[in-house]
N, C-alpha and C positions, 0 to 999 in steps of 0.2 A: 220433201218425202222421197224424191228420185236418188236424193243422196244415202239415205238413210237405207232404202232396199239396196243399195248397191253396195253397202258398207253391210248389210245383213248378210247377203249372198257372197261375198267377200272373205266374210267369219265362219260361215258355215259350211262354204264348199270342203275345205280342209285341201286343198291342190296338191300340196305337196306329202301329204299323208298316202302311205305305202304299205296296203295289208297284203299283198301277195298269197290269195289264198291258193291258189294252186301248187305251192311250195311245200306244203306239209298232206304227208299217206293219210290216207284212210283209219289207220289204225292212229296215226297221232291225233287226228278230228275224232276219232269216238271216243279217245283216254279224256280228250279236254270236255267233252259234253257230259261225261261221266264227272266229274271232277266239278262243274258248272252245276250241275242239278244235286247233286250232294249238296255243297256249298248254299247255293241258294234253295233248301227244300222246304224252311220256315217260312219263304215269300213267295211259296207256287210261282207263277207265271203272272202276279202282278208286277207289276213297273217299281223299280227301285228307284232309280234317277235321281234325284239328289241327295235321297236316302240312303245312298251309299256308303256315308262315311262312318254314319252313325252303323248302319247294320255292319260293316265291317268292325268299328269298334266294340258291339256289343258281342260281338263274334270269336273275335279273334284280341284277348285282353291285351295280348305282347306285343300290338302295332297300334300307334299312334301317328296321325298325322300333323304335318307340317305346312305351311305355303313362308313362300319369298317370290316377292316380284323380281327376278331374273331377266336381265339383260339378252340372254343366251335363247337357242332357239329350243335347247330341251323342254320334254316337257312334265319330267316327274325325277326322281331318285329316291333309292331305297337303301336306307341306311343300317347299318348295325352300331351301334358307336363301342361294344363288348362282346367280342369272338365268342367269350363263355355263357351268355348271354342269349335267350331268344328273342329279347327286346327290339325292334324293329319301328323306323321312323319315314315316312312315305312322304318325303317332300315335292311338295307340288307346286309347279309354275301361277303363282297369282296374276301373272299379269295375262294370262291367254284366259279365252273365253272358259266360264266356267262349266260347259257342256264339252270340253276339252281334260277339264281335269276330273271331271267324272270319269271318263272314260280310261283314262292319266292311273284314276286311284284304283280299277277294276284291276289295269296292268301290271300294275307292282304289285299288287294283292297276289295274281298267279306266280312271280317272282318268290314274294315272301312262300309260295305253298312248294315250291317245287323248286327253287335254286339257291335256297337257305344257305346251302356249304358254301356256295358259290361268292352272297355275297359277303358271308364274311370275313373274307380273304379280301376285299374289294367291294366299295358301294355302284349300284349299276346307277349307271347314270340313260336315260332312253328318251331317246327325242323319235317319234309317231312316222317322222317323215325317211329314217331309214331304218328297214327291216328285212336288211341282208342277211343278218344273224338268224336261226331257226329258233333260238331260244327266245327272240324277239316276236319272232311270226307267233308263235305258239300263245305268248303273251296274251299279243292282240287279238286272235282267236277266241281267246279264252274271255277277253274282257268283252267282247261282243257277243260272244252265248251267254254269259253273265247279264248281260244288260238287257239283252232281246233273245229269249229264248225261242226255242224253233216251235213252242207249241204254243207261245205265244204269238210270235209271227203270223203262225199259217189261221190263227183266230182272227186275228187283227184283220188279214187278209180278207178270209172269207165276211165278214163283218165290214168293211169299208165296200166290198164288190157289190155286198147288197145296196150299200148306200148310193152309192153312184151309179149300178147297174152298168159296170164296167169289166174290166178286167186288165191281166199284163200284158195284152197288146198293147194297151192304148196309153201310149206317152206323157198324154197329161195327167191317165188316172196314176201313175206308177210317180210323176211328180206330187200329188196330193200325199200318195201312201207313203212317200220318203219324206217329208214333212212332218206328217202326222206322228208320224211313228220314232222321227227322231226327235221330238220335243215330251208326247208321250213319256218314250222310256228314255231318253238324256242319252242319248248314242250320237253321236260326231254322224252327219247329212251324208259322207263319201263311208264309214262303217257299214250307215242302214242299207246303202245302197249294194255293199259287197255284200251284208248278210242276206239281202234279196239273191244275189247272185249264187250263193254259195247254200243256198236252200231251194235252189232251183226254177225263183220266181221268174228272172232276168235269162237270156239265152246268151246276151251277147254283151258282156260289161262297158267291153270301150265305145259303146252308143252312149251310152251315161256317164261315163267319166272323164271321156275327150269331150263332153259339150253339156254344158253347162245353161242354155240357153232355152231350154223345153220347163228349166224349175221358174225361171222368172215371169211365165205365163202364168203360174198359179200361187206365185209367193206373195204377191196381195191380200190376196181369200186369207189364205192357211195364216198369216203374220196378222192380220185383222180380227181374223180368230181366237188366236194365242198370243196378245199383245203383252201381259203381263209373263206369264211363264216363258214366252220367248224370248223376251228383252233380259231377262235372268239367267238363260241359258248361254246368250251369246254377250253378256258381260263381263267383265275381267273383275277380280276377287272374289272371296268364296270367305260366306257368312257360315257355311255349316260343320267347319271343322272347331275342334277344340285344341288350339298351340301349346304344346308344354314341354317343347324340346329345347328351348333357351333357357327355361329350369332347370329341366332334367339332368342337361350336358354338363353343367357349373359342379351340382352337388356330385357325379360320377366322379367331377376332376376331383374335387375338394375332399374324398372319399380315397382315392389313390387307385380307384377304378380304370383308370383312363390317364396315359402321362401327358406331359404339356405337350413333347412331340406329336405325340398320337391324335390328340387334339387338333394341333395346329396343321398337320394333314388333312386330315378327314376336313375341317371346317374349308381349307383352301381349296382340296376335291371336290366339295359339295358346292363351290363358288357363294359362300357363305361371309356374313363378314364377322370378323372374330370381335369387335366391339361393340356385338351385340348382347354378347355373352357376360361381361360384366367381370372380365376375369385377366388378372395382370400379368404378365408375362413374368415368370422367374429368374429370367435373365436380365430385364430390366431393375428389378426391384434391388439387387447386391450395387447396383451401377447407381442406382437414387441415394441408397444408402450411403454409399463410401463419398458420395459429392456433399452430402448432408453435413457427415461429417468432418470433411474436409473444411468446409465454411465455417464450422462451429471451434474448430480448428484455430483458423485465422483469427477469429474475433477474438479469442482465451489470447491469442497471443499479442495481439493487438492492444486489449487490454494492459497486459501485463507492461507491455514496453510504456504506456503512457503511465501508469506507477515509477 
């Protein structure tokens, strides 16, 4: 069991994941809350969490998702496979937990609303753990008011204080409510803890993010709790998207949408592998050809000499 929480806390800490919320004005956080509560107005302030993909699909008809399990430490990309095109394909790392690529699909979601031109000059490729870029911060921003709204938050809050007869002094109650709250709404454990910070529950963030050792006092309770939906959260592949981009790409080519160059970029960009696609290369095919030949060749002549 000592193995299994230590490989729980492990998954969920997220260490190397970097929201820097301090990076981004006033004015950039209230464009994104504004943008967050539009988007999500058909699901109030319930929990989306793994309903993500489907609500973004029912949403938004010109984005489909994708997964590959990825060697790489990215953890999503968003693609356009046709400049002219608003079709849009959010490929997402299968092999990281899937309360990762929730978080993964919220992020490129803000991508597809707000830097459209951007990618289709180029597919953004975004790995969670650096977010130097503004347009990266804004992202993750966006995908954590998306996931945990702040008026959700401040309910959940008042709602757990009752229960515990606690509050955000007290270190272990603020480990329950980052538990709760990231299994709840599918928010990545070091997210909930910045949107605590960044909604003013938390005073001092590096007490909770340089130490990790205040969650493992109550990750027994909360994982005993939510054995089933947490074990789903912090597993790798992801049963609730619908793949139709190894379709999709074939007909585009075969269509003259899309040239074999253009193709055979974008799939080596996206660290995709091109024999998935089911599709021959036309350089190869002139070189099969003339060898075909050649043999058929031989044999006529062959023939002929034993006449």
């Amino acid at each position: 069991m000592e193995k299994v929480l230590n490989k729980i806390i492990t998954d969920y800490s997220q260490e190397k994941y970097d929201f820097k919320p301090d990076k981004l004005s006033n004015d950039d956080i209230d464009e994104i809350k504004k943008i967050s509560r539009e988007k999500r107005y058909d699901y109030g302030n319930a929990p989306i969490g793994i309903n993500i993909f489907k609500f973004i699909r029912d949403k938004e008809k010109n984005i489909f998702f994708e997964g590959d399990n990825f060697n790489s430490n990215f953890d999503a990309v968003i693609y356009l496979p046709d400049k002219n095109s608003e079709l849009a394909f959010i490929i997402l790392n299968k092999s990281k937990p899937l309360v990762n690529q929730i978080f993964a699909a919220a992020h490129e979601y803000y991508h597809y609303l707000k830097d459209i031109e951007d990618i289709k000059r180029e597919p953004i490729i975004c790995s969670l753990a650096n977010s130097n870029i503004k347009r990266e911060q804004k992202a993750s921003r966006f995908a954590a008011e998306f996931l945990l709204p702040e008026e959700a938050l401040r309910n959940e809050f008042k709602r757990l204080c009752n229960i515990f007869k606690s509050d955000n002094n007290d270190t272990n109650f603020i480990a329950i409510l980052c538990y709760v709250l990231s299994i709840n709404y599918g928010l990545p454990l070091k997210a909930t803890i910045y949107r605590l910070y960044e909604e003013g529950y938390l005073k001092d963030i590096k007490v909770y993010v340089n130490n990790y050792d205040f969650f493992k006092k109550s990750l027994s309770e909360i994982f005993r709790r939510y054995t089933d939906q947490g074990q789903e959260l912090l597993s790798p592949g992801n049963k609730h998207i619908e793949e139709v981009m190894y379709d999709y790409i074939p007909k585009a080519y075969e269509k003259g949408y899309i040239s074999y160059d253009k193709l055979l970029y974008d799939v080596n960009t996206l660290l995709l592998d091109i024999n998935n696609f089911g599709i021959k290369s036309p350089y190869d095919e002139s070189e099969d050809d003339s060898e075909i030949n050649e043999l058929e060749l031989i044999e006529k002549l062959k023939k002929k000499l034993i006449r």
